[in-house]
Backbone as numpy.savetxt, mean C-alpha at the origin, in Angstrom:
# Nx Ny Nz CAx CAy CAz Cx Cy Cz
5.82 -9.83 7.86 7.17 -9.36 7.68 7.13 -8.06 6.88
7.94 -6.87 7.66 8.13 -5.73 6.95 9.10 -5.91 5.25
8.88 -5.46 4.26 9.68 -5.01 3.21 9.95 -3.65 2.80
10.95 -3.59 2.37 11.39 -2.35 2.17 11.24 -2.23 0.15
10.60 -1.81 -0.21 10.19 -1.74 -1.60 10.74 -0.29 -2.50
11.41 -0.18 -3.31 11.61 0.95 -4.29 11.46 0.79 -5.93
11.09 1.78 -6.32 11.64 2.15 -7.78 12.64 1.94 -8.41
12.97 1.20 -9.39 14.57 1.25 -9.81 14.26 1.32 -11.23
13.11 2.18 -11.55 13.28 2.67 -13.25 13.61 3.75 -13.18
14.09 4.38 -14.68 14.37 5.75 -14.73 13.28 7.07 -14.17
12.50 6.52 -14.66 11.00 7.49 -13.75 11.17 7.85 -12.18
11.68 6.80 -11.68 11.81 7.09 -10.57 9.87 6.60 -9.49
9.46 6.05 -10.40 8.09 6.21 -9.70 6.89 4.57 -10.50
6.85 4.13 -9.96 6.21 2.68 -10.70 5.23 2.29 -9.37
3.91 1.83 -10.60 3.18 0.96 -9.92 2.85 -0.55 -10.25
2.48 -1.27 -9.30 2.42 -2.42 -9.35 1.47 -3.37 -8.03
0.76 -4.10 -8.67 -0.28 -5.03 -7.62 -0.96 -4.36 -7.00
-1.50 -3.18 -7.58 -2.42 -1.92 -6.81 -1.64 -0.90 -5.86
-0.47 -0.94 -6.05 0.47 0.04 -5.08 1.53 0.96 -5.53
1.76 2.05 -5.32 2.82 2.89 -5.68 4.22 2.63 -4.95
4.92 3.01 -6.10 5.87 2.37 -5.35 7.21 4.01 -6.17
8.45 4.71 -5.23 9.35 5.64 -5.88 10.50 5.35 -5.43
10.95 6.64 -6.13 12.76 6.14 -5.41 12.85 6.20 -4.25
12.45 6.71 -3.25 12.60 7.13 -1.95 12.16 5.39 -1.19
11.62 4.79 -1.73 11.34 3.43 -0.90 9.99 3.30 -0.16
9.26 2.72 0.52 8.55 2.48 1.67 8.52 1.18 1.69
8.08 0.71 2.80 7.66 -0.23 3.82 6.52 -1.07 3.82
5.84 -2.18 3.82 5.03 -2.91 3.47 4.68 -4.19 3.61
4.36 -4.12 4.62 3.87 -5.32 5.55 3.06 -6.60 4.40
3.71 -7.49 4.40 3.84 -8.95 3.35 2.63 -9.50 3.54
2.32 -9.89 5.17 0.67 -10.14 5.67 -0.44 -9.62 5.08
-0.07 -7.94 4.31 -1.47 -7.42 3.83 -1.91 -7.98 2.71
-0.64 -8.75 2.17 -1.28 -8.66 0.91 -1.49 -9.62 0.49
-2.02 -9.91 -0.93 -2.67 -11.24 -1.80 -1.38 -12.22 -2.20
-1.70 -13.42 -2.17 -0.70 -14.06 -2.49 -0.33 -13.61 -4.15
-0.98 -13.15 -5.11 -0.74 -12.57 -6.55 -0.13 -11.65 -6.23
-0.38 -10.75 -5.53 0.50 -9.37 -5.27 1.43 -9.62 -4.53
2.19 -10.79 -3.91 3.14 -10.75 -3.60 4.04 -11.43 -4.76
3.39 -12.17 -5.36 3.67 -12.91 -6.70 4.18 -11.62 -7.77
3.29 -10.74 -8.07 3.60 -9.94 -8.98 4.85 -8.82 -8.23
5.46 -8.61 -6.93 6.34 -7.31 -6.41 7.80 -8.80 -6.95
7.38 -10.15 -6.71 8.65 -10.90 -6.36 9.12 -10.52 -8.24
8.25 -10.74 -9.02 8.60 -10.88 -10.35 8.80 -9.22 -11.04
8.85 -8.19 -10.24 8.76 -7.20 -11.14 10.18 -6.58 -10.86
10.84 -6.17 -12.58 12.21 -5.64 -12.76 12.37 -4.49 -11.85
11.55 -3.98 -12.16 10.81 -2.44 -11.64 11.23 -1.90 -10.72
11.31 -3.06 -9.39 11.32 -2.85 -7.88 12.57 -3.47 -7.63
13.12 -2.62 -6.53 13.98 -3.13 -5.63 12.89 -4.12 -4.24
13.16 -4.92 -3.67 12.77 -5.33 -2.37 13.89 -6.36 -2.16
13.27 -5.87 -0.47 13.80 -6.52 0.62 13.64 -6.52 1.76
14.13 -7.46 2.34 13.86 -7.10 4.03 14.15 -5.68 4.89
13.26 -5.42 5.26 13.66 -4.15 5.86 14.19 -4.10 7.36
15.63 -3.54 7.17 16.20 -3.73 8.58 15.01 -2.89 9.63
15.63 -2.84 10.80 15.36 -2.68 12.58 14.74 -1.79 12.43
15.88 -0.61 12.05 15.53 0.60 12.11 14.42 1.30 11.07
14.30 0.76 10.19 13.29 1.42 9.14 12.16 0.53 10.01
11.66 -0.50 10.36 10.55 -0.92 11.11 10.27 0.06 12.29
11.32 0.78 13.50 11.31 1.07 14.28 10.68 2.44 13.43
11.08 3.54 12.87 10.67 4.55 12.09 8.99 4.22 11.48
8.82 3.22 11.40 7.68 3.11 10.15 6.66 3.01 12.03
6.87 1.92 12.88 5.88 2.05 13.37 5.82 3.14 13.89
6.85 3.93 14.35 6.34 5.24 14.93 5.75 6.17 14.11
5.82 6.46 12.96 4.52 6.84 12.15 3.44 6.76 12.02
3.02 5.34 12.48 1.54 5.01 12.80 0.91 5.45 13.20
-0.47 6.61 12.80 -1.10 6.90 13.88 -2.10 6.54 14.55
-2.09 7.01 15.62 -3.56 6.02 16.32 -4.59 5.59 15.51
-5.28 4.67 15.91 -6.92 4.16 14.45 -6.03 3.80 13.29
-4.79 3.42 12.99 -4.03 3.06 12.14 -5.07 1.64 11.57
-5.09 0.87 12.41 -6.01 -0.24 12.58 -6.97 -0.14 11.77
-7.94 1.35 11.56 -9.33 1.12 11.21 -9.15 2.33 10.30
-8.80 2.57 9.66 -7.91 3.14 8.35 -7.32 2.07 7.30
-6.99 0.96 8.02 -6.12 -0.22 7.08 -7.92 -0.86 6.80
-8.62 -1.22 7.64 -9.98 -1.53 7.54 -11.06 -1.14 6.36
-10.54 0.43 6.41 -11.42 1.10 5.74 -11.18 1.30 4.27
-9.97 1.03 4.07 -8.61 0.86 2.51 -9.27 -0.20 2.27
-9.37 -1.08 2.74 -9.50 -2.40 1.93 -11.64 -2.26 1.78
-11.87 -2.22 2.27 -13.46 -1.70 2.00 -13.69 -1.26 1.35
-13.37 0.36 1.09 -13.84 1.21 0.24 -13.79 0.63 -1.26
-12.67 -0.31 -1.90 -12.73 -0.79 -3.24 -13.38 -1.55 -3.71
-14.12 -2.65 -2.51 -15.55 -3.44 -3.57 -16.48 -2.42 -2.66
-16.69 -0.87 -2.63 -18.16 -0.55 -2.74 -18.51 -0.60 -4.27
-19.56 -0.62 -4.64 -20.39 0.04 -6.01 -19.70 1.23 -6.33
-20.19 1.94 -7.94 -18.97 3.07 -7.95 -20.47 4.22 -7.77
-21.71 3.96 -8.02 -22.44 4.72 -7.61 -22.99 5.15 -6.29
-22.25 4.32 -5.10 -22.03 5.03 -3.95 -21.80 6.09 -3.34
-21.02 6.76 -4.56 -20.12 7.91 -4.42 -20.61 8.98 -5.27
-21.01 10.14 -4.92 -21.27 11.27 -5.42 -20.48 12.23 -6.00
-20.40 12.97 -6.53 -19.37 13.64 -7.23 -18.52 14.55 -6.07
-19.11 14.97 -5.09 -18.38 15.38 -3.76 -18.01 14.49 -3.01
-17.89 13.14 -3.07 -17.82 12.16 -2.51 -18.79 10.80 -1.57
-18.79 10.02 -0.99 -19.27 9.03 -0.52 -21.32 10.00 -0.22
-21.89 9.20 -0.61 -23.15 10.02 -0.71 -23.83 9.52 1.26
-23.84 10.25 1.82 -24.45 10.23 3.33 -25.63 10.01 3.86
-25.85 9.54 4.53 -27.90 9.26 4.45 -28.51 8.77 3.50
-28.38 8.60 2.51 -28.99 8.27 1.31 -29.51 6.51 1.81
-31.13 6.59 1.51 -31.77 4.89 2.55 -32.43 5.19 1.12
């Protein structure tokens, strides 16, 4: 199930359960996430949520871009690598 998630502090901009969250809102598929992190968006003052009508679903998937799939794959991967994986220019290549 899509949610529609915002900011409702003065900042205008809050994070929470590993996610950013502003005034402007986004979208956020309930399936991705941990049962704690859905635990911690239900309990936080912070946030507006809710169901997100038709049309913000209809908008969000057409944003998707192709390999959307293996991008969502690669988000959730990249955070249990090692942190010495990564080179100061980034992900170190060839390295056996």
């Amino acid at each position: 199930m899509l949610v529609f998630v915002q900011a409702t502090n003065a900042a205008g901009r809050f994070f929470r359960a590993g996610l950013e969250f502003t005034s402007e809102g986004r979208l956020i598929d309930l399936s991705e996430l941990t049962e704690d992190q859905r635990a911690q968006l239900n309990a936080e003052p912070n946030i507006g949520l809710r169901e997100a009508t038709e049309d913000e679903v209809a908008a969000f998937e057409a944003r998707q871009p192709e390999g959307s799939a293996l991008l969502e794959e690669l988000a959730k991967v990249i955070p249990s690598l090692p942190a010495d994986a990564f080179g100061a220019a980034g992900p170190k290549v060839g390295d056996a």
